[in-house]
C-alpha positions as CSV (number, residue, x, y, z in Angstrom):
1,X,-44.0,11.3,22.1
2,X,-46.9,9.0,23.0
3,X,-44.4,6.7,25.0
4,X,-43.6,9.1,27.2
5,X,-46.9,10.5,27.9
6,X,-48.5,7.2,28.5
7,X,-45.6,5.7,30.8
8,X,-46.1,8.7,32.1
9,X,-49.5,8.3,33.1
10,X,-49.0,4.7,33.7
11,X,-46.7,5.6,36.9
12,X,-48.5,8.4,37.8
13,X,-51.6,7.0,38.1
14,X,-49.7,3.2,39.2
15,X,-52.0,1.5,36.1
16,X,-49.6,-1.6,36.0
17,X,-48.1,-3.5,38.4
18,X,-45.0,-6.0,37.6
19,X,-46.5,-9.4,36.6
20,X,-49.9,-8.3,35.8
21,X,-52.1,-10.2,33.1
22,X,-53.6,-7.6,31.3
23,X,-57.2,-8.2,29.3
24,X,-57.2,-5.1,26.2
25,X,-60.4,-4.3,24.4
26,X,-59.4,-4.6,20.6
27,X,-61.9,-3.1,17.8
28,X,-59.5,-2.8,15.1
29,X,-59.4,0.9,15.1
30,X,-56.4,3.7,15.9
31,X,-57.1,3.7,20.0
32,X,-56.8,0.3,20.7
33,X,-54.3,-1.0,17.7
34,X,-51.6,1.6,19.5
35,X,-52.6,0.6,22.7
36,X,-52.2,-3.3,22.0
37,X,-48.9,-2.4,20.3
38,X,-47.7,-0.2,23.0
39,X,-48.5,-2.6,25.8
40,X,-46.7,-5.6,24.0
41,X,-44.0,-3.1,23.4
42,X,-43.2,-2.6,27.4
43,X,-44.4,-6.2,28.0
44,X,-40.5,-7.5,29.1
45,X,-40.1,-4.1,31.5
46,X,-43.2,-5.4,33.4
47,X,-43.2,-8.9,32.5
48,X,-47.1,-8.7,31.5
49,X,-49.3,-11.7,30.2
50,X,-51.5,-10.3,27.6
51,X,-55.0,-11.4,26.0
52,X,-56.8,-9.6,23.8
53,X,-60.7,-9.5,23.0
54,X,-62.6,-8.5,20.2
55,X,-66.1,-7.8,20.1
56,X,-68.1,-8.0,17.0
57,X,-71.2,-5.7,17.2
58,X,-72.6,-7.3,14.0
59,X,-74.0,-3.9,13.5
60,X,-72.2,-3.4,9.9
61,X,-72.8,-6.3,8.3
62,X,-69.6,-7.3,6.5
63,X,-67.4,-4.6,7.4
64,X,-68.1,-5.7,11.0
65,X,-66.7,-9.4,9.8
66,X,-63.8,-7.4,8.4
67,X,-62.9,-6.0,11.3
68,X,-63.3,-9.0,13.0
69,X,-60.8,-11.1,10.5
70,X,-58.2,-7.9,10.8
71,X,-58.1,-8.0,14.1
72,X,-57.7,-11.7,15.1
73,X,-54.8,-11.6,11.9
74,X,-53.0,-8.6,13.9
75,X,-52.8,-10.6,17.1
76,X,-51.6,-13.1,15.3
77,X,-49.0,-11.8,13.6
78,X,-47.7,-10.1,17.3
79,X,-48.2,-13.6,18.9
80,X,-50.8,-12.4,21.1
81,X,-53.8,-15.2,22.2
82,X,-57.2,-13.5,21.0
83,X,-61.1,-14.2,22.6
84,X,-63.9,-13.1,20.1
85,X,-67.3,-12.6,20.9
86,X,-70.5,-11.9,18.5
87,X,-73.4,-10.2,19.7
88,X,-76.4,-8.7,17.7
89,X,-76.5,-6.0,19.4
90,X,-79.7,-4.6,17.4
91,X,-81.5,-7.6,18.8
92,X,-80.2,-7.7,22.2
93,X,-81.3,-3.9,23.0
94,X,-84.4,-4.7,21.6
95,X,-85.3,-7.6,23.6
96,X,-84.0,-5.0,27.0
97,X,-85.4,-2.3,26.4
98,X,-82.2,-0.3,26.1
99,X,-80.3,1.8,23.7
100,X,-77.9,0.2,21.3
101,X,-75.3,2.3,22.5
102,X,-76.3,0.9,26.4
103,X,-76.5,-2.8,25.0
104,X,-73.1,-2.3,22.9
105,X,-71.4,-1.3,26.4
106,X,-72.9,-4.0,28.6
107,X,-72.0,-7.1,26.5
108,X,-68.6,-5.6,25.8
109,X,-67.4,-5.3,29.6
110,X,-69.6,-8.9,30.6
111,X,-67.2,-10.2,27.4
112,X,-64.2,-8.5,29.1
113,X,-64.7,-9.7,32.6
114,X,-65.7,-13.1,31.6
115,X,-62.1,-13.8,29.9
116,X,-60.5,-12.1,33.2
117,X,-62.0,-14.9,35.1
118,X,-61.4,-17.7,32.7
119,X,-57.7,-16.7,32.5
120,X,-57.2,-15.2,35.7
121,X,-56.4,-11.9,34.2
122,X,-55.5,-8.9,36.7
123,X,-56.4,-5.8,34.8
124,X,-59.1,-4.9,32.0
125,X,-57.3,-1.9,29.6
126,X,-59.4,-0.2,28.0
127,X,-58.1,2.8,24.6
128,X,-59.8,6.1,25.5
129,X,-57.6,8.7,24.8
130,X,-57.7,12.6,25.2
131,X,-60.1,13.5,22.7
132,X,-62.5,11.0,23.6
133,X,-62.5,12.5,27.6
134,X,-63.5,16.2,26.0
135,X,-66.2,14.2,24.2
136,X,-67.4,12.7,27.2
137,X,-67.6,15.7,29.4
138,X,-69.2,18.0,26.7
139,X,-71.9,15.1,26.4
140,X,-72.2,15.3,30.2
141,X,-72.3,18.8,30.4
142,X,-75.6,18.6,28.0
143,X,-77.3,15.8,29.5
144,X,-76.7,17.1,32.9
145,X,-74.5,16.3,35.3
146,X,-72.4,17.2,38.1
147,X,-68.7,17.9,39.5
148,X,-68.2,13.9,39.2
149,X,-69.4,14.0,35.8
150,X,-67.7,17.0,34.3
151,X,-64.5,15.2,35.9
152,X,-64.8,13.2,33.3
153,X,-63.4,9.6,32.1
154,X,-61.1,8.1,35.4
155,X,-57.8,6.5,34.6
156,X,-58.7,3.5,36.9
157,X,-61.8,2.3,38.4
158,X,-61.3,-1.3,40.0
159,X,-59.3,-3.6,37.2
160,X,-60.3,-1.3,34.5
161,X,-57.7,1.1,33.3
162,X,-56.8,3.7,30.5
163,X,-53.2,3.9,29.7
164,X,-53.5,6.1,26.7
165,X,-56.0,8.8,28.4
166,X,-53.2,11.7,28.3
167,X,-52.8,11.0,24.4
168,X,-54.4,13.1,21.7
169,X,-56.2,11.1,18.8
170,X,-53.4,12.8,16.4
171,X,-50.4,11.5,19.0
172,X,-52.0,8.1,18.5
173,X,-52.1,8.3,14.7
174,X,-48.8,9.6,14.6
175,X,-47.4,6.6,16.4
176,X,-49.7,4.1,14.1
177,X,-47.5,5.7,11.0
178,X,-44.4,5.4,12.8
179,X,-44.4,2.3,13.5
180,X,-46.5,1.0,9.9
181,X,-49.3,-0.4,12.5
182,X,-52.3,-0.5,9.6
183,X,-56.0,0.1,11.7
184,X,-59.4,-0.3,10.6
185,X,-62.1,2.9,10.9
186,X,-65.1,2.3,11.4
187,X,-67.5,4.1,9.0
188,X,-70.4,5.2,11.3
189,X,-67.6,7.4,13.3
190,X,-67.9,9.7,10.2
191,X,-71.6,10.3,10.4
192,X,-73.1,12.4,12.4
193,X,-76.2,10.3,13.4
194,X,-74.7,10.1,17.8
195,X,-74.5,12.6,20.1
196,X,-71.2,11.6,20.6
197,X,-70.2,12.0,16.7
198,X,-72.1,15.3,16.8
199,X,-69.9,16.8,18.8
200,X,-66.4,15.3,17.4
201,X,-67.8,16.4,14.0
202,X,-68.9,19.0,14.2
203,X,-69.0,20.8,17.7
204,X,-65.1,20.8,18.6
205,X,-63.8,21.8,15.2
206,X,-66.3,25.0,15.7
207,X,-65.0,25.8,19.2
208,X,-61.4,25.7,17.8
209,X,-61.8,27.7,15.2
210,X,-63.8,30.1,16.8
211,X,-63.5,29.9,20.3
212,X,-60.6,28.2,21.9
213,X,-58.0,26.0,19.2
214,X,-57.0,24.5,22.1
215,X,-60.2,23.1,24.0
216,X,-59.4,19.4,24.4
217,X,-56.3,20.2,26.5
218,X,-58.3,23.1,28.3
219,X,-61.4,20.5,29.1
220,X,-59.1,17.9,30.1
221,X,-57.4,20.0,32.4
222,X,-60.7,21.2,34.3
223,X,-61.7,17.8,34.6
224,X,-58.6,17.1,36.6
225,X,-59.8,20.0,38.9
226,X,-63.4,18.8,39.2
227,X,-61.6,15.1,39.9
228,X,-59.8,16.5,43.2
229,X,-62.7,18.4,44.2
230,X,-64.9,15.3,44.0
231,X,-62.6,13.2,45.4
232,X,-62.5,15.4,49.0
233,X,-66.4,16.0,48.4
234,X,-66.7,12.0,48.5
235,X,-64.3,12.0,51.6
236,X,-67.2,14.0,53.6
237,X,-70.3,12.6,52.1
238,X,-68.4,9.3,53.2
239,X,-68.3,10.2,57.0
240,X,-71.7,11.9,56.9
241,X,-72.9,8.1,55.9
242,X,-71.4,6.2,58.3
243,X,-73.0,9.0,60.8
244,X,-76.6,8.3,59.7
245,X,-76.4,4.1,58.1
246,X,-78.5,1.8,60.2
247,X,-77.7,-1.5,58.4
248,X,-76.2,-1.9,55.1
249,X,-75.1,-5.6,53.6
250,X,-75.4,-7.1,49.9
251,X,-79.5,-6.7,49.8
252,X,-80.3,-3.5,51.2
253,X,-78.7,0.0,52.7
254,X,-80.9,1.5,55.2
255,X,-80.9,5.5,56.5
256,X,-81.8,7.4,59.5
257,X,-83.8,9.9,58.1
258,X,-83.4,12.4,60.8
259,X,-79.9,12.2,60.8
260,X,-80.0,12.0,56.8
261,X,-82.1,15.4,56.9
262,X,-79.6,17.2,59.4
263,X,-76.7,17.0,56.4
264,X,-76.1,19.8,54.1
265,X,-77.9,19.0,51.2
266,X,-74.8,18.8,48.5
267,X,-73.3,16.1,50.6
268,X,-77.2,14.6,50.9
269,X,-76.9,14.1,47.4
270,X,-73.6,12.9,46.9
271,X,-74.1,10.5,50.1
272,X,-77.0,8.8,48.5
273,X,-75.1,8.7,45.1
274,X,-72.6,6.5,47.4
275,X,-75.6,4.1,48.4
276,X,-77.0,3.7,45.2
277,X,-73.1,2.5,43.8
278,X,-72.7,0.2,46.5
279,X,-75.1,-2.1,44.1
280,X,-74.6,-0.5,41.2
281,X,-71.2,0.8,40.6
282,X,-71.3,2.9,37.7
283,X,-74.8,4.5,38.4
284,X,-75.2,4.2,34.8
285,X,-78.3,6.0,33.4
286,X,-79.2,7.6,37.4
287,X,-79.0,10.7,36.9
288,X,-78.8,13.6,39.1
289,X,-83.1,14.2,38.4
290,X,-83.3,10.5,40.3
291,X,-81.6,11.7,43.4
292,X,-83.6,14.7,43.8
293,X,-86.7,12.5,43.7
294,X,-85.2,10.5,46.3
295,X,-85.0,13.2,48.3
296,X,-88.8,14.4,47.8
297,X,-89.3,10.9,49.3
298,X,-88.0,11.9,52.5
299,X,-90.6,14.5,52.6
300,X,-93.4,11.9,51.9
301,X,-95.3,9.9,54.1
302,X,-94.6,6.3,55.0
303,X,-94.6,3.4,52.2
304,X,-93.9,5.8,49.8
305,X,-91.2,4.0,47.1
306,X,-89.5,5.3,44.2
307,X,-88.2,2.9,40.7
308,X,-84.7,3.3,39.7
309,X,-83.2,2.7,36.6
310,X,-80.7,-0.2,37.1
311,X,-83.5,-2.1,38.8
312,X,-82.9,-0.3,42.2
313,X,-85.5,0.3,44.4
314,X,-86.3,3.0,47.3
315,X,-88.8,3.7,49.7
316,X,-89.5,5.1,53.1
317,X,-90.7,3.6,56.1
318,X,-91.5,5.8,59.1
319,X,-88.0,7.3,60.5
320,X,-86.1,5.3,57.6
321,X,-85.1,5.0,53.9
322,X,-84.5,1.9,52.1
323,X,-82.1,1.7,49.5
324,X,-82.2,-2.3,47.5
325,X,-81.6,-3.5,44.3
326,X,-84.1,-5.7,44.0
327,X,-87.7,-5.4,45.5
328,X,-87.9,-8.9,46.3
329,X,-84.8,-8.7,48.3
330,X,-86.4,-7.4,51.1
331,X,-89.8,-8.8,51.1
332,X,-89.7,-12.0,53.5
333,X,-93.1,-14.0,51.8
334,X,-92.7,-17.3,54.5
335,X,-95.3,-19.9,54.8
336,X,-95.0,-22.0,58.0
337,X,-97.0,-23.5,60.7
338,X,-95.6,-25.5,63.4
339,X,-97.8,-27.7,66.5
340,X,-96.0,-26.7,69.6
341,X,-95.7,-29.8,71.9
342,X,-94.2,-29.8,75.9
343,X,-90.9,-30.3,76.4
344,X,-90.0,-30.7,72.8
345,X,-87.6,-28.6,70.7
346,X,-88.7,-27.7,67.6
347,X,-86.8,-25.8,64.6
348,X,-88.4,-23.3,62.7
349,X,-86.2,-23.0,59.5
350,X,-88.1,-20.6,57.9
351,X,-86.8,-17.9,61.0
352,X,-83.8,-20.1,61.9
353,X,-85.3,-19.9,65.4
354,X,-85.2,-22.4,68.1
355,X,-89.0,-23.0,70.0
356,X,-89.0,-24.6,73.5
357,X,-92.1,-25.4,75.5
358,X,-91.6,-26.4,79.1
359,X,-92.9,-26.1,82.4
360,X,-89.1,-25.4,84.0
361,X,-87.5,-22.7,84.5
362,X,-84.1,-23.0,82.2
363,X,-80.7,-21.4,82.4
364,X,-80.4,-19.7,79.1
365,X,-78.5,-17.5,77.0
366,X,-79.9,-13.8,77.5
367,X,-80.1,-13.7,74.1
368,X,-83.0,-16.0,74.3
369,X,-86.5,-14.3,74.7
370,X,-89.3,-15.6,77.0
371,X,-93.0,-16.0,77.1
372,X,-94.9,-17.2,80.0
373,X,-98.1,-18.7,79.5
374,X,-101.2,-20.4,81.3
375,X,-101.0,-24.5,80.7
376,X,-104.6,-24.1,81.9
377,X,-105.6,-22.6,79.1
378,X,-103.4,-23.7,76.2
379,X,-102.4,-27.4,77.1
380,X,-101.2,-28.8,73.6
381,X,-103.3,-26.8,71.2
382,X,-100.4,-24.1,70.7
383,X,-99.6,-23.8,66.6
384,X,-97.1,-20.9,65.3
385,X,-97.1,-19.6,61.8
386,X,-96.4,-16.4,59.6
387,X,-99.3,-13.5,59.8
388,X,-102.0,-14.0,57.8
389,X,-104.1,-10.9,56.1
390,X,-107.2,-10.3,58.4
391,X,-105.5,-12.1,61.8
392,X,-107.4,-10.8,64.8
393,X,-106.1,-10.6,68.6
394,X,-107.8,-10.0,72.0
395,X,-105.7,-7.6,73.5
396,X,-106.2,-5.1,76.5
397,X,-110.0,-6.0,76.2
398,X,-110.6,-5.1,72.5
399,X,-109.9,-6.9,69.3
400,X,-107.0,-5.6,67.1
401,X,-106.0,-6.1,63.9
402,X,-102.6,-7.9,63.8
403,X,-102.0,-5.1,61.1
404,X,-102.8,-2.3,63.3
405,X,-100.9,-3.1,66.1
406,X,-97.7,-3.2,63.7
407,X,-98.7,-0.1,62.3
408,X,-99.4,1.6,66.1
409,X,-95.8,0.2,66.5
410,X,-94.1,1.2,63.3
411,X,-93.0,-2.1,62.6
412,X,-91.6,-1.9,58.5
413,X,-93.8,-3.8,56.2
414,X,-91.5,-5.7,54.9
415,X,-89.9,-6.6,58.4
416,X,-93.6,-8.0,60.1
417,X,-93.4,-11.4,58.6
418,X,-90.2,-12.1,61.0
419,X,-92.9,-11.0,64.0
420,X,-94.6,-15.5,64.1
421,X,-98.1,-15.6,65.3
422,X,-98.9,-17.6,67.9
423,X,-102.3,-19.3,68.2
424,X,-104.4,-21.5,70.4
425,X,-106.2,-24.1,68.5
426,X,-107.2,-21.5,65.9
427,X,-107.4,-18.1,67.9
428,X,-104.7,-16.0,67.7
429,X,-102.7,-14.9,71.5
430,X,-99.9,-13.4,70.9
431,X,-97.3,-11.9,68.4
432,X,-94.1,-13.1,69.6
433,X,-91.8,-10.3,70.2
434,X,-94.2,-7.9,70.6
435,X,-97.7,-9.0,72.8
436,X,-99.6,-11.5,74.5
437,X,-103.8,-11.8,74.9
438,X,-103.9,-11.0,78.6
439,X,-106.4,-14.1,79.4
440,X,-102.9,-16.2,78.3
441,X,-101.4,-14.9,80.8
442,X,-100.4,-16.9,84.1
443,X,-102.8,-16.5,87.6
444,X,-100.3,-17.9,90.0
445,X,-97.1,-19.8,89.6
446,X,-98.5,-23.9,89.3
447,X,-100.2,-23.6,86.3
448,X,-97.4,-21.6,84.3
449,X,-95.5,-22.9,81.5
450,X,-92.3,-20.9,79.4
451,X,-91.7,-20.2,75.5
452,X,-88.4,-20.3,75.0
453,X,-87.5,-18.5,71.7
454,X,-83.6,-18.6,70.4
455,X,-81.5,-19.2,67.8
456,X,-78.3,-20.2,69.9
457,X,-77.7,-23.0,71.5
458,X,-79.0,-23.1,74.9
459,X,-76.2,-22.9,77.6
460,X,-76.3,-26.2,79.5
């Protein structure tokens, strides 16, 4: 029986592909003895490589060690090459600041993916079965969640995959028996100190035997339904994005927010659901509470900025909203100050930019912006550097802050150290970019002098 069903899903759902190298998470228990088994079972069909890994929790003391010994004996004794890894997992979610349950998960896919890279491993399979999937959206259904979460555990998501996810825990006992595969069970699953235990222990057998003897097939077959309709839900939230994304790379995603505010707000949600991923895949811990305060943000005035679990970061900035998972990602802290000198090219690393003083007029890329000064005035006193807090300009006969001029101009914080200062002697002239002090400016055409400002190369 549990063949069939999990081929079955395995084809359905295209899990393996011929010649794959599949990585499978081994405790010791039912789920993932069967699933070890099974795998090396159909390894000839598919011509798999297979390499298992074993976490030890050290959260039992010496049964953990037992469980440890049993399994690396099991792959031995199905000649199947074995990675072991020992955490204490008590101490290492104590030292983050996270759940054991949170810490347990982390340092068992890092173990997983690490032996995927060392030995070139394609996939990462993974025992959840039937049961566990009704556990998991009844848990989500408590904590909160939406259609994505009540769709509950996916068969595939990147390399990872669940082969035995349409198997009940009794079809993968059954098969243990059958084929005299001895497991080890873990003694915490029979007390009811988790959430997750809870509700395996004591919630389900209630709602068969007085509600509905056949929930776990009846939740798993909603989820199903919730899976198709989150899938098409994605599909639109994914074109309202490209519709309203201003710039998006490996640092930060950022939002038009009038065209952000124009979308109906279930796909508003879901949308920024899709931006927080793109850093954070699993949006483990963000709940659906998080997006709503991102979308109180939008409300807010400018510079207001919002924490995320999973160390992302948002805030708003006049007409945007910046999405980054790190803070310092997008701050741009450059010291530099450079002595302009005629005729001489100088690089300014710190803005990759290209700065050329001269006195003739140059055929140059359009890409190449321009300043024209008075060599009256500055001669060879001209310095450029990064803003400084309290920098002062003459400018349409009054003195400005620099910072008020980029806030008149709703230039982002975080952008105005790319705006260099330019200074005569010690006086600053102009922000480059954006203004020049008019008594810089040229009276007639002998005494004037170009900036050239690039970061190509000039045409020549």
């Amino acid at each position: 029986m549990l063949e069939k069903i999990a081929l079955k899903t395995i084809t359905k759902h295209n899990l393996i592909c011929k010649d794959d190298h599949i990585i499978v998470g081994v405790s010791g228990g039912a789920d993932s003895i069967c699933l070890l088994y099974f795998l090396n079972s159909i390894k000839n069909d598919f011509n798999l490589k297979i390499t298992a890994v074993h976490i030890n929790h050290c959260m039992r003391g010496e049964e953990s060690d037992e469980d440890n010994r049993f399994v690396v004996d099991f792959c031995k004794s199905i000649n199947i090459p074995i990675n072991v890894f020992s955490f204490d997992i008590y101490s290492k979610a104590k030292e983050e600041s996270i759940t054991t349950e949170e810490a347990g998960r982390k340092y068992r896919y890092n173990s997983f993916n690490n032996v995927l890279k060392k030995v070139n491993g394609t996939k990462i399979a993974i025992a959840h079965n039937k049961d566990d999937n009704a556990e998991t959206i009844i848990m989500r259904f408590f904590r909160g969640t939406g259609i994505k979460g009540l769709s509950g555990i996916s068969y595939k998501r990147d390399n990872i995959i669940r082969p035995l996810l349409d198997c009940l825990r009794k079809d993968i006992e059954d098969y243990c028996k059958r084929n005299n595969l001895s497991y080890r069970n873990d003694s915490t699953n029979s007390m009811d100190i988790y959430t997750r235990n809870k509700i395996r222990l004591n919630l389900i057998p209630f709602i068969k035997k007085d509600f509905n003897p056949n929930i776990v097939n009846t939740l798993c077959d909603m989820s199903k339904t919730f899976y198709d309709e989150n899938e098409f839900l994605d599909t639109l939230a994914n074109k309202a994005l490209d519709d309203c994304i201003i710039e998006k790379d490996t640092k930060k995603i950022t939002l038009k927010i009038n065209k952000l505010n124009n979308i109906n707000l279930v796909i508003q949600k879901r949308l920024l659901r899709l931006c927080l991923s793109h850093f954070n895949k699993d949006l483990y811990n963000l709940s659906y509470e998080h997006i709503n305060m991102i979308i109180d943000i939008l409300k807010k005035q400018t510079g207001k900025s919002l924490n995320l679990p999973n160390n992302l970061y948002v805030y708003k900035q006049y007409d945007y909203l910046i999405i980054c998972q790190n803070i310092n990602s997008i701050k741009n802290d450059i010291n530099y100050n450079y002595k302009i000198e005629l005729d001489k090219t100088i690089y300014i690393k710190e803005l990759n930019k290209n700065i050329l003083l001269s006195k003739n007029i140059i055929n140059i890329s359009t890409k190449v912006y321009t300043i024209s000064l008075n060599y009256d005035k500055i001669k060879h006193s001209l310095f450029i550097r990064q803003r400084n807090a309290g920098d002062k300009i003459y400018i349409n006969n009054m003195t400005k802050k620099v910072k008020t001029i980029f806030i008149d101009l709703k230039i982002p914080a975080n952008e105005r150290t790319l705006y260099p200062i330019l200074l005569c002697e010690d006086k600053v002239i102009g922000i480059l970019g954006l203004c020049l002090s008019n008594e810089y400016r040229p009276n007639k055409l002998d005494n004037t002098v170009y900036l050239y400002i690039w970061e190509e190369k000039l045409n020549e």
